[in-house]
C-alpha positions as CSV (number, residue, x, y, z in Angstrom):
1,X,-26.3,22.3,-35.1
2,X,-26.5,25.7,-34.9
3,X,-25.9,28.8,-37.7
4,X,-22.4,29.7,-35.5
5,X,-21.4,25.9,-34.9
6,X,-21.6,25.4,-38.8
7,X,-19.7,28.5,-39.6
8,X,-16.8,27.7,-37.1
9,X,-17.0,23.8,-38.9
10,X,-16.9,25.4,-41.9
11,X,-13.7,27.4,-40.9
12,X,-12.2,24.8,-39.2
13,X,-12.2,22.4,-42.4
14,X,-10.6,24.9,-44.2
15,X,-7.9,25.7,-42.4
16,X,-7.4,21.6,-42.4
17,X,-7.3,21.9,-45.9
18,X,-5.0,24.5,-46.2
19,X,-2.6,23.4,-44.0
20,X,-2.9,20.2,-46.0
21,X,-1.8,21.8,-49.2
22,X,1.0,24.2,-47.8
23,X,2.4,20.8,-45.5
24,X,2.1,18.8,-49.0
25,X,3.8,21.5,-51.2
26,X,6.6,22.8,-48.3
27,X,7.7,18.7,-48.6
28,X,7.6,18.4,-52.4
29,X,9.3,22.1,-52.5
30,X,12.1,20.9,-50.0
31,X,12.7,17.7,-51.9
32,X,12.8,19.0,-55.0
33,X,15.5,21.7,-54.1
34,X,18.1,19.1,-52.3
35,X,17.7,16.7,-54.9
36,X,19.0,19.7,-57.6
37,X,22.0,20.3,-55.5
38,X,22.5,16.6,-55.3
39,X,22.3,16.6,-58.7
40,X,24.3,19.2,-58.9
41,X,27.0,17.6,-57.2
42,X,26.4,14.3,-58.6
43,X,27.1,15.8,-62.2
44,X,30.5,17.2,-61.1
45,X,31.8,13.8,-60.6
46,X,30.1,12.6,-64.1
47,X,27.8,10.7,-62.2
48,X,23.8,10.9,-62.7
49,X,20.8,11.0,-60.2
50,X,17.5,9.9,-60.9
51,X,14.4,12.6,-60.2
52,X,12.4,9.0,-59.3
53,X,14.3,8.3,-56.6
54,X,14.0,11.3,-54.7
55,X,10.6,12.5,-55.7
56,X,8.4,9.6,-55.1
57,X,9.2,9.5,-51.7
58,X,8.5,12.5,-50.9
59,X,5.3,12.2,-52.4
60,X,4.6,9.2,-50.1
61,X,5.8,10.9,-47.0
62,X,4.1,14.5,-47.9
63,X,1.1,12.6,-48.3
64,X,1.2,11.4,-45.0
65,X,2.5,14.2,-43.0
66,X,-0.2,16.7,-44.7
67,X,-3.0,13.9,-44.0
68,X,-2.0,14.0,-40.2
69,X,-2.2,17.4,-39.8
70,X,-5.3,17.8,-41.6
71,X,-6.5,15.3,-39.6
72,X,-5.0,16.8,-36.3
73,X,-6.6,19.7,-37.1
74,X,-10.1,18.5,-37.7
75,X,-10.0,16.8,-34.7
76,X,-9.3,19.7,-32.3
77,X,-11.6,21.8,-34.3
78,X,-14.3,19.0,-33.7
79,X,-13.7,18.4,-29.9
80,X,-14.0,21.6,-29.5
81,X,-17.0,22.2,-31.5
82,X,-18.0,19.6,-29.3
83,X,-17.3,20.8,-25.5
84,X,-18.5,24.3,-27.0
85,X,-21.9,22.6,-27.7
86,X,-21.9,21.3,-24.5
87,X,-21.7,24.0,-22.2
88,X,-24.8,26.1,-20.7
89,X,-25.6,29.4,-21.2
90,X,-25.2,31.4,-18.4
């Protein structure tokens, strides 16, 4: 593999990750803040809403959707690392 190829690998794996981290945190984020309105709302009618139930879902679930799109990402970055390394010079 050459000097260029491993830079571009390089970049490509960290854009995975941070896509991975801002996917991850935009679903914990968006959970967090409809769960304290539901709580919100729950508390007006003397009722009470556990952080559990809402929370470790979304841990499951941002998880998975940050994992895919990592992976999404490596796997175009690879492919075409790939077809890059296959072409000719002219």
């Amino acid at each position: 593999m050459s000097g260029s190829a491993r830079v571009a690998a390089a970049l490509w794996i960290a854009w995975a990750v941070i896509v991975w981290n801002v996917v991850f945190d935009h679903v914990i984020a968006t959970t967090a803040r409809r769960y304290v309105a539901a709580a919100a709302a729950a508390a007006a009618h003397d009722r009470f809403l556990r952080m559990d139930d809402w929370m470790v879902p979304a841990l499951s679930r941002g998880l998975w959707m940050a994992t895919a799109a990592a992976v999404l990402i490596v796997a175009v970055g690879t492919a075409g690392l790939v077809a890059a390394s296959r072409r000719r010079p002219a």
